[in-house]
C-alpha positions in Angstrom: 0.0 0.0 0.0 1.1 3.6 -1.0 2.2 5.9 1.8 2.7 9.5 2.1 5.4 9.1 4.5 7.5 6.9 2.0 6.9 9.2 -0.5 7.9 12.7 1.7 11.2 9.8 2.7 11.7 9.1 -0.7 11.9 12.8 -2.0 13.8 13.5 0.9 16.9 10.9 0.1 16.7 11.9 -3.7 16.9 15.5 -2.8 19.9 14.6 -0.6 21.6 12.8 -3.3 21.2 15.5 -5.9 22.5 18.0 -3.2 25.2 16.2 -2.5 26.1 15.1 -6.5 25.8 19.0 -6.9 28.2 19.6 -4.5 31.0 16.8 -6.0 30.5 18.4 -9.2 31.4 22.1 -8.1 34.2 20.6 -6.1 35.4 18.8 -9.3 35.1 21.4 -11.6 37.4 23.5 -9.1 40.4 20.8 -9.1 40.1 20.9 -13.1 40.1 24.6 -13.2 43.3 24.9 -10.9 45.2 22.1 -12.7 44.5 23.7 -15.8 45.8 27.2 -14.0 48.7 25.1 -12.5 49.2 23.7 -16.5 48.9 27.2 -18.1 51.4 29.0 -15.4 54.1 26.1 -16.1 53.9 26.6 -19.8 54.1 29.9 -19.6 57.0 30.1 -17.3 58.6 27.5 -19.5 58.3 29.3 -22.8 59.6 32.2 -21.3 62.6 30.6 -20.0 63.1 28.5 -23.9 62.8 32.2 -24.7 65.3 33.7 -22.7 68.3 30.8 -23.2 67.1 30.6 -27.1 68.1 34.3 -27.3 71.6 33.8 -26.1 72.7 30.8 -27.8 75.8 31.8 -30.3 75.4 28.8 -32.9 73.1 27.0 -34.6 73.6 23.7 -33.2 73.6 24.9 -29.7 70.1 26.8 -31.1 69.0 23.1 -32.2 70.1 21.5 -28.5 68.0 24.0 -26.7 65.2 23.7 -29.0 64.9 19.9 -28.9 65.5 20.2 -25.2 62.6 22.3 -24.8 60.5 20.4 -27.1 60.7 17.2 -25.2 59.9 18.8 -22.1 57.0 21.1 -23.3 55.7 17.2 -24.7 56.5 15.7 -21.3 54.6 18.5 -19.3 51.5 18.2 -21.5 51.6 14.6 -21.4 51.5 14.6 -17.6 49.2 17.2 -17.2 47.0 15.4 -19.5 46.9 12.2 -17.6 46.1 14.0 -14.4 43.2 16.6 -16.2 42.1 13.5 -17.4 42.0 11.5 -14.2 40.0 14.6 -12.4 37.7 13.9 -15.0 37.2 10.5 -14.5 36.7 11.1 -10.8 34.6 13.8 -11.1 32.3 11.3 -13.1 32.3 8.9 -10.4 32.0 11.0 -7.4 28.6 12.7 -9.2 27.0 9.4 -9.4 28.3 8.6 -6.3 25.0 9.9 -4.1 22.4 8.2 -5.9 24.3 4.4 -6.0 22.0 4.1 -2.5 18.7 5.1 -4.3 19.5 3.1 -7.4 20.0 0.1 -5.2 16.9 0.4 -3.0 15.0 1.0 -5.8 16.4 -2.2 -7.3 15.7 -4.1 -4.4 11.7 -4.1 -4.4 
């Protein structure tokens, strides 16, 4: 038989849940914001020191060296960076779900 109290209790719990899913994806969306700040200063302060030694090499091959040098390291830093943008995705995903796991799995139940 229907009641209103298990009605009002399940409102209450799904309310809760999206509360609480809100709140994981505002927190997420923070972490993926800084590390992109984080991403965005390092490059920047990277280019600006390739910048600074590229401008006082005296040869080509030491122009070469420095160039290759800061090409594998711009590649390393994105590659990094990417992994760990990507990983605060992937938790961000989970943790929004995470609240309702409960309801899905009493409603499952009956």
């Amino acid at each position: 038989m229907f009641k209103v109290e298990d009605f009002q209790q399940q409102g209450k719990e799904h309310l809760d849940a999206t509360v609480a899913s809100a709140r994981n994806v505002a927190n997420g969306f923070q972490a993926i914001a800084a590390a992109f700040g984080d991403y965005s200063k390092k490059s920047y302060e990277d280019t600006k020191g390739y910048v600074e030694k590229l401008s006082g090499v005296k040869s080509f091959d030491k122009a070469l060296e420095v160039q290759n040098e800061y090409a594998k390291t711009a590649y390393d830093t994105f590659v990094a960076e990417a992994q760990k943008i990507g990983q605060l995705y992937s938790d961000l995903a989970k943790e929004s779900y995470k609240p309702f796991e409960g309801l899905v799995a009493k409603f499952t139940q009956h």
